[in-house]
N, C-alpha and C positions, 0 to 999 in steps of 0.2 A: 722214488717211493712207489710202491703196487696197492693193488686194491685197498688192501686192509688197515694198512699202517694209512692210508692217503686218508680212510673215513677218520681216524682217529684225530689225524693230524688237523683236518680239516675241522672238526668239530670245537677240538682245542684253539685253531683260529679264529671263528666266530666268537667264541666266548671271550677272547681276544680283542676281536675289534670294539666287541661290547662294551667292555669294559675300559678301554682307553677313551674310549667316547663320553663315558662320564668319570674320564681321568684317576680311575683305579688299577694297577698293577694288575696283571695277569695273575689266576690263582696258579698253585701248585697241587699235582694229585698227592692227595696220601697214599704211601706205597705200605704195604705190609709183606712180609717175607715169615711165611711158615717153614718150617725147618722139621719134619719127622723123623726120627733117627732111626737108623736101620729097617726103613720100609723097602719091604720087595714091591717090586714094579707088578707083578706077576700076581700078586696076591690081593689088586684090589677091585671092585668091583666092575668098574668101566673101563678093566683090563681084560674084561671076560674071564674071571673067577666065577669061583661058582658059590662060596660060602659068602654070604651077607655081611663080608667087614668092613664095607664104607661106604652106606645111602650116604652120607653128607658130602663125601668127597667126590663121589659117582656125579650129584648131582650138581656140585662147583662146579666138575669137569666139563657137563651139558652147557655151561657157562662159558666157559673160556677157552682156549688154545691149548691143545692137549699134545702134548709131543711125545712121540711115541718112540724114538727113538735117543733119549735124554743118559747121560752118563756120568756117572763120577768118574773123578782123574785120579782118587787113589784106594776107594775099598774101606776107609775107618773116615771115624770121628773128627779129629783135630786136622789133617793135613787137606781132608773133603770141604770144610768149614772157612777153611785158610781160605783155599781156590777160590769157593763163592764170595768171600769178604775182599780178596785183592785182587782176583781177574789173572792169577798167576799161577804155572803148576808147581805140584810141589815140590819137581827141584830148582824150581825159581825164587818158590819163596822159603822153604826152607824148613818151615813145621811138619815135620818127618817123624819128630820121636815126642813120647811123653816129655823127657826133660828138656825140649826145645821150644822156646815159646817163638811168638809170631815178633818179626822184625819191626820195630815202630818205626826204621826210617822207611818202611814200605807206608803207600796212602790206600786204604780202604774206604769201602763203600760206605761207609757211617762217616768215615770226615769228609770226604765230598759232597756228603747231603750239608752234614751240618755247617760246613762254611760255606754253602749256597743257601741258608734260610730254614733247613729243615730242623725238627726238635725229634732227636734221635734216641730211641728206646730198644734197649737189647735184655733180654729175659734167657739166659743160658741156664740149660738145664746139668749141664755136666762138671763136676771140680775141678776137672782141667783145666774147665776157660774160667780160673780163678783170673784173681787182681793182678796176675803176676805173668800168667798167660800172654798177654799183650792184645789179644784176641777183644779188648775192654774200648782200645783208642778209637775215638771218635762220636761214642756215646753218652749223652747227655747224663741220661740214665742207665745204671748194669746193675741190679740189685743182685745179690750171692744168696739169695733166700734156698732157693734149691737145691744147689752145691754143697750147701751146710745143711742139709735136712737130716742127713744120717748115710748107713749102707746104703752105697745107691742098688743093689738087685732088689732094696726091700721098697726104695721110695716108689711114691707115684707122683709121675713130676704135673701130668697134664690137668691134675686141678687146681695146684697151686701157679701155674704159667697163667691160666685161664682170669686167676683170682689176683695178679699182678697186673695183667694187662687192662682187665675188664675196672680199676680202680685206679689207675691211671688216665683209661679214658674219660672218667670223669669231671678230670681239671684238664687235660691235656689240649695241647698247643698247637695249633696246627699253621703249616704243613709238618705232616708226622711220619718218620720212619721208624715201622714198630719191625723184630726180628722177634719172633717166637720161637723156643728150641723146647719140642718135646718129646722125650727120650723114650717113653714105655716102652714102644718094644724093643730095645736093646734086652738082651737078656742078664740076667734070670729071667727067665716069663715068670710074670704072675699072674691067677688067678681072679676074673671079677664078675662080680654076680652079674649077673642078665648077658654077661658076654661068655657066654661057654660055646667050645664047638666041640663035635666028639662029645670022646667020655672026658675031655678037660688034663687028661693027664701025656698024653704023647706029646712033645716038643713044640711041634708044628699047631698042636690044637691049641694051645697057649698061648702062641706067637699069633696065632689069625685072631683071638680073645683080646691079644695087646692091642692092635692094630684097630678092632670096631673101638675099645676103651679111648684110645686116641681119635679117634673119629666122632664120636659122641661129641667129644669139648670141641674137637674143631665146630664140628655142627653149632655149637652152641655161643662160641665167637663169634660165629656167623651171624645169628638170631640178637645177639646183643648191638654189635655194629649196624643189622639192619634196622633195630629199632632206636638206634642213635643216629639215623639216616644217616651214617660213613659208608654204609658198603656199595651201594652203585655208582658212586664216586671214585671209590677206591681202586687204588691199582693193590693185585691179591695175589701172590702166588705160592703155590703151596709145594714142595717136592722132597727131595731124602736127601742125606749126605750117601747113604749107600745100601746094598741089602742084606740079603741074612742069605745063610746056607743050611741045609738041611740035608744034607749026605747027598746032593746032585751030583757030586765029584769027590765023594769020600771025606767030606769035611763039614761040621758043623759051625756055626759060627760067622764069620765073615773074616777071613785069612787068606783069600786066592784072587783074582782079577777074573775068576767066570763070570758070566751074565748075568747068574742071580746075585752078587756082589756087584758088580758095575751099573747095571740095569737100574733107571730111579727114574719114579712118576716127577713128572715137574709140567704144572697146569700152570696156567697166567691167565687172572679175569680183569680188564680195563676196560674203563671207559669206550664206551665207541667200538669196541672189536668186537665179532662176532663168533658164536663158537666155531672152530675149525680144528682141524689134524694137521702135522704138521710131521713129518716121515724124515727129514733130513735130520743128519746128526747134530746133536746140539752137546752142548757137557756145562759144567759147573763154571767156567771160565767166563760162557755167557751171560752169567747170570748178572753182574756188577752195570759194565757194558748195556744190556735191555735196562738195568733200572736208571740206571744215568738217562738213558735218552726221555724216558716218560716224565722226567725230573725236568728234562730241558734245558740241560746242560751239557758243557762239551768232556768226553771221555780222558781223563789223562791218560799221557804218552804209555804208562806203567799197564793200563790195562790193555790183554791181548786178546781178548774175546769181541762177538760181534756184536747187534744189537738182532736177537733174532725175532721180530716180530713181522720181520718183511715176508712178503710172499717169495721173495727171490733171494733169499740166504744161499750163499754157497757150498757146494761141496766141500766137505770138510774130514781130514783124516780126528778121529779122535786119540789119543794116547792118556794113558793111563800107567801109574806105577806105585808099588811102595817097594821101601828098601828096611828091613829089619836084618842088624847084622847080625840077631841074634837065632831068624830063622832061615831065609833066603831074597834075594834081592829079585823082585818081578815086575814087568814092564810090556806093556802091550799097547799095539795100534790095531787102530779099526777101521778100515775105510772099502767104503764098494763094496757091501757087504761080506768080507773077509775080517779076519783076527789074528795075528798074527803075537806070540804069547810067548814069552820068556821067564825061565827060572834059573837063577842062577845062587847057588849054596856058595858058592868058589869063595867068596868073602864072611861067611858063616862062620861063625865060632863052634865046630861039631864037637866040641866037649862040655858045651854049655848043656845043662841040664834038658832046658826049655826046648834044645834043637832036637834030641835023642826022642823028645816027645814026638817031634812031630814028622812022622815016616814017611809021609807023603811027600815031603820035598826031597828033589831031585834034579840036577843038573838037567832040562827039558828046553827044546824048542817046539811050539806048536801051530797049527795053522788051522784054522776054521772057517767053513764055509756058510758063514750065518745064515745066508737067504735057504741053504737046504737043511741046517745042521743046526738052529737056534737051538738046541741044547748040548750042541759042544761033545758029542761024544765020538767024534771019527776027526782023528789028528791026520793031516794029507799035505804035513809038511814036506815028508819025502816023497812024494807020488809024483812021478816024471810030469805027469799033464799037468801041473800046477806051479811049474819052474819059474816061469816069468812071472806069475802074479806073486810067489813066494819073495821071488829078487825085487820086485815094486816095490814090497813091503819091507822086506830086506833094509833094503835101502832108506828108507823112511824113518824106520827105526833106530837107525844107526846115525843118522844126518842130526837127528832130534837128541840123542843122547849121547852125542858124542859132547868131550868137552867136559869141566868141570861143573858140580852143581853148586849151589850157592853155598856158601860158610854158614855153619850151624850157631843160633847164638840162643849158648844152653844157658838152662836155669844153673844155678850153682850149685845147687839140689834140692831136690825134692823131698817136702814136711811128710812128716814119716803117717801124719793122716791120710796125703794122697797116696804115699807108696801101699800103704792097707788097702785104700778104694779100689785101685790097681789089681792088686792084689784079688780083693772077693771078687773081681770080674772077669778073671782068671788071664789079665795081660802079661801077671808078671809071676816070678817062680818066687 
């Protein structure tokens, strides 16, 4: 153990001996896991933006461990959500597609608290991670309040997540794993007084509007936890499933494995650690793995992530994929600051309506030189000087996805309410 994890650790000793000394069990921290859906990395304040959409997050961050280099493994919703709940990627676990729900013979981070003592709370803002989803195992509580609220472009999830959580902690059990999922700025953006940027009507000025609107209620979790003395106790971290696109690469939305799709804030505040940066690569996989160890418990075998709160986490290649056979199948590694980026149609259905839409994909291999090239716009896959670091990667990629991925175990079908939500949020034709 190095510096940081050592004060931690060591502090949790002391309170240790304390308490065996007048014959009481060691406590357990309260962990909370905020979850913002489709936040760009880039767009928040203690990311060196420049528009005011997160004093509260900005200022968590002045708090805790801020990684700057944090990544999802697939780009959306469900298969992003999966990775942080089983410590697996997504062609290990398997939630790839809307009609695919999460494996219940896999063990997530909610039944490992809870069969170690923890009283487990999950608040999903999305109809997907319905009761059928599987995405539910291991929580005490999953209320479907928000899932059922209506169109989701029209709900607003973050005051009803807010109004869930904050009335639970009123009776609530501790030790407690709370999962918060708050969706606003997925799109449709909408519109909220005191949050205008712009004139309020460009894409992006909506999207930076959703972003403070969700910052507000975190803020405000915050202010209520500290006045129910939980939050300098608490272990807190806050981060994205993945981010948004705004025509960086010809595309809107979040459809492509770029950076501002891959790229996700992910802050950790605990007990005993001090704020720091933390530049090595981390991803979604970590995430199960760090909250296991602060639990003080041992990782099962099924988790493949680290615990990254050591000062001496290793080098680590990151990979990333989604497979849509309805638009193109894409797959990328990231390591030593290169990218190395795959699209491949070859298994596309090009008569499908949905694929004709989308012109941008193309049978591509790319190569990126992140430390010169963080925005990705000079491809030097074929550039002679770049052969051996292309064939590292090469190789990487191919070692990782070679091989079958897991067996899909789909819904029977999908209730023609979700196939509509689906639908107004333009996944499906």
């Amino acid at each position: 153990m190095k510096k940081h994890r050592t004060i931690l650790v060591s502090a949790i000793a002391i309170v240790y001996v304390l308490l065996l000394s007048c014959g009481q069990p060691a406590p357990k921290p309260n962990i909370i896991l905020i979850i913002i859906d489709t936040l760009r990395a880039d767009h928040l304040g203690y990311n060196g933006y420049q528009r005011n959409t997160s004093p509260n997050i900005d200022a968590f961050a002045q708090e805790g461990v801020v990684f700057n280099n944090a990544y999802s493994q697939s780009g959306w919703t469900l298969p992003s959500i999966a990775t942080i709940f089983t410590s697996l990627h997504p062609r290990e676990h398997g939630a790839i597609e809307w009609s695919v729900k999460l494996d219940t013979g896999l063990t997530t981070i909610a039944e490992v608290l809870r069969d170690n003592g923890y009283y487990t709370y999950g608040y999903p803002a999305l109809f997907a991670l319905n009761e059928e989803s599987g995405f539910q195992q291991g929580f005490n509580t999953y209320p479907l309040d928000i899932p059922r609220m209506g169109k989701p472009q029209y709900t607003k999830s973050s005051p009803k997540v807010n109004e869930l959580i904050i009335n639970d902690l009123g009776n609530i059990q501790e030790p407690f794993f709370i999962w918060g999922h708050y969706y606003d700025p997925h799109s449709v953006y909408m519109t909220h007084d005191n949050f205008i940027f712009g004139d309020g009507k460009k894409a992006v000025d909506r999207y930076d509007g959703e972003i403070a609107y969700v910052d507000y209620f975190v803020g405000m979790l915050f202010k209520k936890l500290q006045k129910m003395q939980l939050y300098e106790n608490s272990v807190i971290i806050v981060m994205s499933d993945h981010g948004e696109e705004f025509f960086d690469h010809g595309r809107e939305s979040h459809y492509t494995l770029y950076e501002e799709v891959l790229k996700i804030p992910l802050i950790i505040k605990a007990p005993g650690e001090e704020h720091r940066e933390v530049d090595k690569y981390v991803s979604q996989i970590d995430i199960a793995p760090t909250i296991i160890n602060f639990a003080g418990i041992d990782s099962p075998e099924q988790f493949t992530g680290i615990d990254i709160m050591d000062d001496d986490i290793p080098n680590r290649p990151v990979f990333a994929e989604r497979g849509d056979k309805l638009i193109a199948f894409q797959r990328a590694v990231i390591d030593d600051g290169m990218k190395l980026y795959h699209i491949d149609i070859g298994q596309a259905d090009t008569s499908n309506p949905r694929f004709k839409k989308q012109e941008f994909y193309r049978n591509e291999k790319m190569l990126f030189a992140l430390t010169r090239d963080p925005a990705e716009k000079t491809n030097i896959y074929g550039i002679p000087d770049f052969t051996d670091i292309r064939n590292k990667l090469d190789d990487r990629f191919y070692n990782f996805y070679q091989g079958e991925a897991k067996p899909l175990d789909v819904i029977e079908q999908l209730d023609e309410e979700t196939v509509e939500k689906l639908r107004q949020l333009g996944y499906i034709e």
